[in-house]
C-alpha positions in Angstrom: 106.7 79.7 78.3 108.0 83.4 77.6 111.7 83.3 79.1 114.7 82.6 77.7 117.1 80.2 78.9 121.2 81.2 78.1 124.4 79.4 78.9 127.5 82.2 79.8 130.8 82.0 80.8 134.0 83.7 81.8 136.8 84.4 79.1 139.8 84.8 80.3 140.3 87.5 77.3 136.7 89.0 76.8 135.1 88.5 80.5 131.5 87.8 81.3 129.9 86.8 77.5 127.4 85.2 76.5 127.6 82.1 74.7 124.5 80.3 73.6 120.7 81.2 74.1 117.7 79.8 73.5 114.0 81.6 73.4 110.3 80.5 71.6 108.4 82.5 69.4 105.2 82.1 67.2 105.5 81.4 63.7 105.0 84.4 62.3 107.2 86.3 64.6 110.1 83.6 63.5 109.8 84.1 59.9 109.6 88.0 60.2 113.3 87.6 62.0 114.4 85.2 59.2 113.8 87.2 56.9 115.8 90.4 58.4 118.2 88.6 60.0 118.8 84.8 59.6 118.8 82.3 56.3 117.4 79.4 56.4 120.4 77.9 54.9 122.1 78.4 58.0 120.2 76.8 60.4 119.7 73.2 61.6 116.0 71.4 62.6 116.0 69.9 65.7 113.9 67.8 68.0 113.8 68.5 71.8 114.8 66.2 74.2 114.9 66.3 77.8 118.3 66.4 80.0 119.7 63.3 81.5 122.5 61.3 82.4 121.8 59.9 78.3 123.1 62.0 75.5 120.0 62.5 73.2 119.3 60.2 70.2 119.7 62.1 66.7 117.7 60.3 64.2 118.9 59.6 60.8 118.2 62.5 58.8 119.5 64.8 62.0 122.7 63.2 62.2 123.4 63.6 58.4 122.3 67.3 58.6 125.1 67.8 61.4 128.0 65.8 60.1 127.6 67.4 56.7 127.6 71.4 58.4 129.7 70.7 61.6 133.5 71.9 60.8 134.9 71.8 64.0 138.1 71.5 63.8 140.3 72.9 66.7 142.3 75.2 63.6 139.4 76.4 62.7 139.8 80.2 61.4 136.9 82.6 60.4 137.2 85.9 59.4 135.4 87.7 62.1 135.3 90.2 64.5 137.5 89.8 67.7 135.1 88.3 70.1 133.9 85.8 68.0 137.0 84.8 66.3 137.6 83.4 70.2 136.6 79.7 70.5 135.6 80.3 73.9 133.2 82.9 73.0 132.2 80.8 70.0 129.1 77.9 69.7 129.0 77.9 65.8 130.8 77.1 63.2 130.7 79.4 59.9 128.3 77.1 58.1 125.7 77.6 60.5 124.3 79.7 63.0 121.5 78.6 64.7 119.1 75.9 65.7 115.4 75.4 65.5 112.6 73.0 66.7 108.8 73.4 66.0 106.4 72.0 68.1 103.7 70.4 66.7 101.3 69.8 69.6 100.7 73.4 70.0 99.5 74.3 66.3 98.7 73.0 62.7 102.5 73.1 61.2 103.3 76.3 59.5 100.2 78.4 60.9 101.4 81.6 62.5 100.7 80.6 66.1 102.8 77.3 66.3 105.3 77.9 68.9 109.2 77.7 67.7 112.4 77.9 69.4 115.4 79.5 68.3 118.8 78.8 70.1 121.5 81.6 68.9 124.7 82.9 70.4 122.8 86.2 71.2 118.7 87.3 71.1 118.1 89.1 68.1 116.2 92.1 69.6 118.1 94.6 71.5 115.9 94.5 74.5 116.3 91.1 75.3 119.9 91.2 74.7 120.7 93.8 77.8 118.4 91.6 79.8 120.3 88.7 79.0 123.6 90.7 78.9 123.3 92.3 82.5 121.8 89.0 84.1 125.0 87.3 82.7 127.3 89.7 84.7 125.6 89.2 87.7 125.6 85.5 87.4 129.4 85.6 86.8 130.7 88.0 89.3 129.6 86.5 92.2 131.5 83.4 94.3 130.4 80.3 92.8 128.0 78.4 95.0 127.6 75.4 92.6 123.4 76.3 93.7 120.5 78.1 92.2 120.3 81.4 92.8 117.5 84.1 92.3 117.1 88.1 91.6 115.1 90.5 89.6 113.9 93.9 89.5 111.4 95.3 88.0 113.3 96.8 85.2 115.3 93.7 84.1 112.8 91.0 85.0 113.3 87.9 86.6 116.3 85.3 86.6 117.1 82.4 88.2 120.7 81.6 87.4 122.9 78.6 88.1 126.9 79.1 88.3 129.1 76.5 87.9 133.0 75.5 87.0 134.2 72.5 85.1 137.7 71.1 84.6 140.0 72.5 82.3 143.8 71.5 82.7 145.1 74.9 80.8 142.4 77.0 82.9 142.5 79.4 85.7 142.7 76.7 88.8 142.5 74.0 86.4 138.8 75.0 86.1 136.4 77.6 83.9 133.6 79.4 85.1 129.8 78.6 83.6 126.5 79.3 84.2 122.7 79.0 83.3 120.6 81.4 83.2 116.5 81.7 82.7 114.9 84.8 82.3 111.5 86.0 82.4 109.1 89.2 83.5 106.4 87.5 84.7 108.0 87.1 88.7 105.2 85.3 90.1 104.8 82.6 87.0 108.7 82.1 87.8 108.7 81.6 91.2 106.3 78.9 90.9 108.5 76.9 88.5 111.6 77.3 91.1 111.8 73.4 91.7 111.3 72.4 87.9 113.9 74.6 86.9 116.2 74.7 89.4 116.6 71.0 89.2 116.6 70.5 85.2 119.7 73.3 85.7 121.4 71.3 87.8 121.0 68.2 85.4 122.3 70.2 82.8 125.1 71.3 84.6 126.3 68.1 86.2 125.8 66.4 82.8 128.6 68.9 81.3 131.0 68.9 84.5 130.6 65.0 83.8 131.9 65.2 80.1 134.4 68.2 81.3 135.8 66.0 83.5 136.3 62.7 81.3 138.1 65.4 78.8 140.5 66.0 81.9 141.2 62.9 82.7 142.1 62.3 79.1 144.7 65.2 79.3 146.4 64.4 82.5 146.9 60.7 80.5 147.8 62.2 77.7 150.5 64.6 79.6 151.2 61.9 82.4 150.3 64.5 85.7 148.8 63.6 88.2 145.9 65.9 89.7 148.0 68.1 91.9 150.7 68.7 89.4 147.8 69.7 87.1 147.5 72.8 89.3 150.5 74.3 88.0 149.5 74.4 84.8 147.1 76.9 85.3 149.6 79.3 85.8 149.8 79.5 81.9 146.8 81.6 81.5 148.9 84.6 82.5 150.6 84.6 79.2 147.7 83.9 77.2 147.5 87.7 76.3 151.1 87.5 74.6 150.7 84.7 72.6 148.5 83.6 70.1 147.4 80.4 72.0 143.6 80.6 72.7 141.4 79.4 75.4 139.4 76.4 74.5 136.1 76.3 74.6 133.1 74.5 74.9 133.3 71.8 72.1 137.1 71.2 73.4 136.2 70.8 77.0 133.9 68.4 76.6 135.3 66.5 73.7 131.7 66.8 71.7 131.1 68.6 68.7 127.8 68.1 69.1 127.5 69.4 72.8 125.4 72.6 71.7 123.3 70.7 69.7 122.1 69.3 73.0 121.9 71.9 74.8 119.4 73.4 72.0 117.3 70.1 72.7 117.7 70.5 76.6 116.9 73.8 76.6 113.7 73.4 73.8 112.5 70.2 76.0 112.9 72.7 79.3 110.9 75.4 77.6 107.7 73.3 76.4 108.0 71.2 79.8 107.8 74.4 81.4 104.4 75.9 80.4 102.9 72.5 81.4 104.2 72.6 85.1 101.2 75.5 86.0 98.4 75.5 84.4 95.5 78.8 85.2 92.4 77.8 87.1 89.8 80.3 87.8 89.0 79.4 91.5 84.8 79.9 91.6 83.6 81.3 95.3 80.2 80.5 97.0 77.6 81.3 94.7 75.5 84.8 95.0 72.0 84.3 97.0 70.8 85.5 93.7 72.4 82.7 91.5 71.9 79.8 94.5 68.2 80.9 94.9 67.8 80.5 90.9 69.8 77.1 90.9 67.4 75.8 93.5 64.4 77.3 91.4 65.7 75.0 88.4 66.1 72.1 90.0 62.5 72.6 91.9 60.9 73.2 88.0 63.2 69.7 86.7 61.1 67.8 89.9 58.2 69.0 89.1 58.1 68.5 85.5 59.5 64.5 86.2 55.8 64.3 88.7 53.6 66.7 86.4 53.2 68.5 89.5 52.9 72.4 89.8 53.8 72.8 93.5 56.6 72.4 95.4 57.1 71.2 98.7 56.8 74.8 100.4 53.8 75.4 98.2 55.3 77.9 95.7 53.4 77.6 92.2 56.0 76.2 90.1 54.2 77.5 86.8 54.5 81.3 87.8 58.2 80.5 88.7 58.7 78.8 85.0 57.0 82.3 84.0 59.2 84.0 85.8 62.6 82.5 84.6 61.2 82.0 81.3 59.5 84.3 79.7 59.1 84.7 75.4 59.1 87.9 74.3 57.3 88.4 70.8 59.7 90.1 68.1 57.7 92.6 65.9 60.2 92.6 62.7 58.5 93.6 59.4 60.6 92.5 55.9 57.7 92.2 53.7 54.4 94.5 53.8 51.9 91.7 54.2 53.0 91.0 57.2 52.6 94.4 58.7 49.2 94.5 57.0 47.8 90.9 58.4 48.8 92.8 62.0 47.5 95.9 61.7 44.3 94.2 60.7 44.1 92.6 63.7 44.6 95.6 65.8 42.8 98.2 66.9 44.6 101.2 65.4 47.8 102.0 64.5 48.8 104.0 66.9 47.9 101.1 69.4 50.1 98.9 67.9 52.9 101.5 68.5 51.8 102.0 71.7 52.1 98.4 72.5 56.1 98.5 71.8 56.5 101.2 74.5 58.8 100.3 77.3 60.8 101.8 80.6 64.3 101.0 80.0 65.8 101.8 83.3 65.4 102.3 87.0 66.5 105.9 86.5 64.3 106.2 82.8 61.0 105.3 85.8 62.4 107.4 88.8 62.5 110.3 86.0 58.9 109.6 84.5 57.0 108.6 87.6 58.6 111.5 90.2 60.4 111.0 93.0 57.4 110.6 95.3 55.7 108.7 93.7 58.8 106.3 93.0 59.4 106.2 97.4 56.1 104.9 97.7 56.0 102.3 94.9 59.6 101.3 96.3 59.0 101.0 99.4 56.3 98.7 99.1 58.6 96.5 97.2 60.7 96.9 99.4 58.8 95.4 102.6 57.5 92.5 100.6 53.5 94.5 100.2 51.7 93.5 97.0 52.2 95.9 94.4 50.2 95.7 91.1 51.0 97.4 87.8 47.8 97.8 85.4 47.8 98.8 82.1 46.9 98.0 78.5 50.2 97.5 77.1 52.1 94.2 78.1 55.2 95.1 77.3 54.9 98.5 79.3 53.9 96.8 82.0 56.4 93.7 82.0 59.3 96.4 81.5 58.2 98.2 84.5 57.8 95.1 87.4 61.5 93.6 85.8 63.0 97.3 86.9 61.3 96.8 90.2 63.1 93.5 90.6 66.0 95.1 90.5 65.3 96.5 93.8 65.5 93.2 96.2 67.1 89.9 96.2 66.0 86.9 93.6 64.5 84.9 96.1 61.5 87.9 96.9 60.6 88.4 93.6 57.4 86.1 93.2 56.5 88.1 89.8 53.6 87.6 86.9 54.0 89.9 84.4 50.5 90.3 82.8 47.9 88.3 84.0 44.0 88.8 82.9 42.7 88.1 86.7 44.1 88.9 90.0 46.4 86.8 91.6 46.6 87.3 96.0 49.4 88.3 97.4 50.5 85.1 98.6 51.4 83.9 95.5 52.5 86.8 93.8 54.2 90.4 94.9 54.6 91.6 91.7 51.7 91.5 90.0 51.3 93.0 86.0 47.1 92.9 85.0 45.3 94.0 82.6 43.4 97.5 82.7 40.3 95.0 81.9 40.7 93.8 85.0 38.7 95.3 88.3 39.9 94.7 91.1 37.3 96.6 93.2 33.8 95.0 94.5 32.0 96.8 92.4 32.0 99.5 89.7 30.9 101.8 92.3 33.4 101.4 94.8 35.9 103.2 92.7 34.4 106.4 92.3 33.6 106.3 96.0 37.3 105.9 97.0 37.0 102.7 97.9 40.4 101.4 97.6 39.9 97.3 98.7 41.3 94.6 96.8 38.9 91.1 97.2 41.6 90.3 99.6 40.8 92.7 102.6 43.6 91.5 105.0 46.6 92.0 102.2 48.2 95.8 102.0 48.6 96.6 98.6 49.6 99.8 96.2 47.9 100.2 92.5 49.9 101.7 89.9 47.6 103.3 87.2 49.5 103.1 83.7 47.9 106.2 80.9 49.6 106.3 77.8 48.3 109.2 75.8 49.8 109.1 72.3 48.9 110.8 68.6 50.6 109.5 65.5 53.5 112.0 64.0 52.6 110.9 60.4 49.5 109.0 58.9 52.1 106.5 56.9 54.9 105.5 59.4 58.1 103.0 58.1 57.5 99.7 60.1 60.4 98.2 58.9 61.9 98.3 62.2 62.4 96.4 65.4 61.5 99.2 67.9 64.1 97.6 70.3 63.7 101.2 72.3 61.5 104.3 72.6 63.5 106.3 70.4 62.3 104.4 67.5 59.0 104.8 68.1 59.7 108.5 68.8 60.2 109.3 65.5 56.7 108.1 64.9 54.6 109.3 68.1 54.3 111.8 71.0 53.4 109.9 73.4 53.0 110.6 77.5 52.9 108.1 80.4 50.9 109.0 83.5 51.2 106.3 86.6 48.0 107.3 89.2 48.3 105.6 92.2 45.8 104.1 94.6 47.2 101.9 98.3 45.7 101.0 101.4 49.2 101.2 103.1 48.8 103.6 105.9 51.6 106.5 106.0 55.0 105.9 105.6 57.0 106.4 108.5 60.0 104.1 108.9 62.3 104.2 105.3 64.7 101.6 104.9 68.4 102.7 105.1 68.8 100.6 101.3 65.9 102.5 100.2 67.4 105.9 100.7 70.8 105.1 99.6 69.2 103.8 96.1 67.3 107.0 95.4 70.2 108.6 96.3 72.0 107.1 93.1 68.7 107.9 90.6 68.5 111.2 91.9 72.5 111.4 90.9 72.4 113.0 87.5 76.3 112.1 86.5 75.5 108.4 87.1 74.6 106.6 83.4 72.1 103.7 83.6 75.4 101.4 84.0 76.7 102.8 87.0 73.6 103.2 88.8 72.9 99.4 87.7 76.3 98.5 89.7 75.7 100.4 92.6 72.3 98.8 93.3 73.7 95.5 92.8 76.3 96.6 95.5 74.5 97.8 97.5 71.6 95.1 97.7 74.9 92.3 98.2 76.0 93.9 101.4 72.2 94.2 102.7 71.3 90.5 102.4 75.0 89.7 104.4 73.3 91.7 106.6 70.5 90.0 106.4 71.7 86.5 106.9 73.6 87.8 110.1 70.2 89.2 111.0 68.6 85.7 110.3 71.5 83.9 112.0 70.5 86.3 115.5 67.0 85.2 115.4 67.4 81.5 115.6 69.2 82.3 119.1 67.3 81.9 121.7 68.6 84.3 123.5 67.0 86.9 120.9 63.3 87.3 121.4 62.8 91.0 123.0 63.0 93.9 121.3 66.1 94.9 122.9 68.4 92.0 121.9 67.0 92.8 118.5 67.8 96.8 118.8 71.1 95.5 119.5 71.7 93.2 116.6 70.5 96.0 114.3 73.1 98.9 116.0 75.7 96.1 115.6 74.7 95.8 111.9 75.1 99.6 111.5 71.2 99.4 111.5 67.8 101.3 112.9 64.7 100.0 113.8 63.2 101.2 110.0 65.2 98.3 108.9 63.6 95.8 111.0 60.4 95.3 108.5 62.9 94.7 105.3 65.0 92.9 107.2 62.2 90.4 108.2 60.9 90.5 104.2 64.2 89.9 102.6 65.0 86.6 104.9 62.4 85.0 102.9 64.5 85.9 100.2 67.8 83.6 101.3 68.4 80.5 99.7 66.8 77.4 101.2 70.8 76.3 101.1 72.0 79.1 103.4 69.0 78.9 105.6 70.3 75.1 106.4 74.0 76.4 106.9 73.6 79.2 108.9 71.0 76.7 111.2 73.6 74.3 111.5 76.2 76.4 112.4 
């Protein structure tokens, strides 16, 4: 956990200090302060251990480490500046001074991410020091409550800070002021370990009132008073200033030399127990129609595959769906110039095989190339769920531009093939990609007599002609390359895409309101491919809520005239030139949401 968890107190000489703190870093952070600051010489390796009525157990090679640097006698002179010189103010001796545990479970040993923790009398960076500094003269200067208490700002961070007094017989009221302190900036993180913390505090606290107070006992023995006459003796700290008598500190009111050795442990255990408490879970919502409609279309595909079966039970052609999901898309890379040779031989030309990388890259790369007119009426077809067919020579061309068109409705609609050598009826496709070696009229006739009819009479339709005329820049072009976009193959061709257009949809008269908001983004020059992307997502998300309140209306009975439905569509923010893609995108839903909202 990033805090830092610090023990204060209340000198009688020097006021609120700071006596012992502990904090964890990485490896490599820990050696860069050793090396500036500390000497390994000076410092003790400890394990962690949690707090508890039980001392902790030092093993062997611990105890020998402490019993050979601890020097703790009570006449104990350093020469030192005036605060530390203090035993009060003091938690190590001159051999030593500081403690540090490694913990193994986080990293390999030694690797610069291991987390270590440091316990020293004060944070070596300055920062962290008038954190820890101010949050210890808050703690301190407030009446005791012998409870947990909590502030922060967003300046000095969080704290949570526990104040408490054990016995001293030469004390002020036969008593000296303590308290705990953890700090940390992350508020939220802090609040939610308010019951962890606040209680190991409270262990820690009673654990050293418990020791203060066998030390007392041991004095009034020693000095024969009783526990009232031990008030007086408080009085003494008034002359403390004019003698050279000091206050005692830690070590001395607990009668343990090794009582900050334990705290180290307490507070390392508290630390590493800490970032266990709360753990980060990424909380997933409902799925998208999108994402539901294509989990429902992998599972129908796994069924089918188990009964060698190629329709479902709503009559959907699983193979066009597989097609769909999963479609292999050749990679024209040349290394060696055999291979480029054994291709060109097998086609026409060259400048058909660079014709045959050509693509449409984006909605707003087709809205530019195909016009804006042109573009409304090919949209809007998609749009209402009318067949729309792409013909053209080159595959790719053609796939690139019916996967833009996708873009346009929800998941569920798009019943695509991307090239197909023979017509499929709209039923069982809406987006269809063919072959200009395809004729879809009766006869060769028909189509130079304006005879726009598909062998499918009843099904409205729109034709989108695809004319690439191209000529070859140089007679030699480099085909060492991927031609991943256009601008490859620009350096190689001029090339020009024509779409014609042929439909048997009468006049368009009522334009979805999704429609015109779309083309309003492509026609948006200071919107990149990537924006306009987003807002069309956007924008399609809040039309199918609309449309599964608008399918949710429909199974009332109470809506069957045109009014009630007028209605619904005003509530929705609607007109009745929504009604038709409305009705289209429904089939679109998830066969999961259709059985919510019909059992709601």
């Amino acid at each position: 956990m990033n805090a830092i968890i610090a023990l204060c107190h209340f000198c009688d000489h020097h006021g609120p200090t700071t006596l012992f703190c502990t904090q964890a870093f990485k490896y490599s952070d820990y050696t860069l302060i050793n090396s500036n600051s500390l000497e390994d010489n000076l410092g003790i390796l400890l394990e962690s251990a949690p707090p508890d009525t039980q001392s902790p157990k030092f093993n062997e090679n611990e105890n020998k480490i402490l019993n050979s640097n601890l020097s703790l006698s009570p006449n104990t002179s350093l020469n030192t500046t005036t605060t530390s010189n203090c035993k009060a103010c003091r938690a190590f001796d001159k051999n030593f001074h500081h403690y540090i545990s490694y913990d193994n479970t986080s990293s390999l040993p030694n690797s610069p991410n291991q987390i270590c923790y440091l316990s020293q009398s004060n944070p070596n960076d300055s920062e962290v020091f008038a954190l820890v500094r101010k949050a210890c003269l808050r703690t301190l200067h407030c009446e005791v409550f012998e409870d947990p208490i909590y502030f922060d700002d967003d300046k000095n961070g969080s704290v949570i800070g526990y104040e408490f007094n054990i016995k001293d017989i030469e004390g002020r009221g036969v008593q000296r002021s303590y308290s705990l302190i953890i700090i940390m900036k992350d508020r939220i993180y802090l609040q939610h370990l308010w019951s962890f913390l606040s209680h190991q505090m409270s262990i820690i606290a009673n654990n050293l009132k418990q020791e203060a107070e066998k030390k007392f006992q041991k004095d009034l023995n020693e000095k024969g008073l009783s526990p009232s006459a031990a008030q007086s003796c408080g009085s003494q700290f008034l002359n403390y200033k004019k003698t050279s008598k000091q206050v005692r500190g830690l070590i001395e009111l607990t009668d343990d030399p090794l009582i900050f050795a334990k705290l180290h442990m307490w507070f390392t255990w508290i630390l590493r127990m800490s970032s266990c408490q709360i753990s980060e879970e990424f909380m997933h919502g409902p799925l998208s129609e999108d994402l539901q409609v294509k989990c429902e279309r992998e599972k129908l595909k796994e069924l089918a595959m188990d009964k060698n079966d190629c329709t479902d039970s709503f009559g959907n052609n699983l193979l066009m769906i597989k097609n769909d999901c999963h479609y292999t898309q050749m990679n024209f890379y040349f290394n060696q110039e055999s291979s480029s040779e054994s291709l060109l031989n097998k086609s026409l030309n060259m400048n058909e095989f660079l014709c045959s990388h050509l693509k449409i890259e984006s909605l707003k790369h087709l809205f530019k190339l195909i016009g804006q007119e042109k573009f409304h009426q090919i949209a809007y077809n998609v749009m209402i769920g009318n067949q729309v067919i792409i013909r053209g020579k080159y595959e790719r061309l053609v796939e690139s531009i019916i996967r833009l068109l996708e873009e346009l409705i929800p998941l569920g609609c798009c019943k695509s093939v991307y090239f197909s050598v023979q017509y499929l009826k709209s039923y069982e496709c809406k987006l269809l990609g063919i072959s200009d070696r395809v004729n879809l009229f009766k006869s060769p006739n028909d189509q130079m007599n304006n005879q726009k009819y598909v062998p499918d009479d009843l099904n409205e339709f729109i034709l989108v002609d695809i004319l690439v005329d191209s000529k070859l820049k140089s007679q030699n072009p480099n085909l060492n390359k991927s031609f991943e976009n256009n601008e490859d193959l620009e350096n190689l061709i001029d090339y020009k895409i024509k779409f014609e257009i042929s439909s048997n949809v009468s006049e368009i008269t009522q334009v979805p309101s999704i429609l015109t908001k779309m083309e309003s983004y492509l026609v948006n020059d200071s919107l990149d491919d990537k924006s306009i992307g987003s807002l069309i997502r956007l924008a399609k998300e809040e039309w199918i809520n609309k449309t599964k309140v608008f399918y949710k209306y429909l199974q009332s009975p109470n809506v069957k005239s045109s009014i009630n439905i007028k209605t619904v569509l005003n509530m929705l923010d609607l007109t009745s030139n929504d009604e038709l893609a409305l009705k289209y995108w429904q089939a679109g839903l998830s066969q999961e949401c259709k059985m919510q909202i019909r059992a709601s």
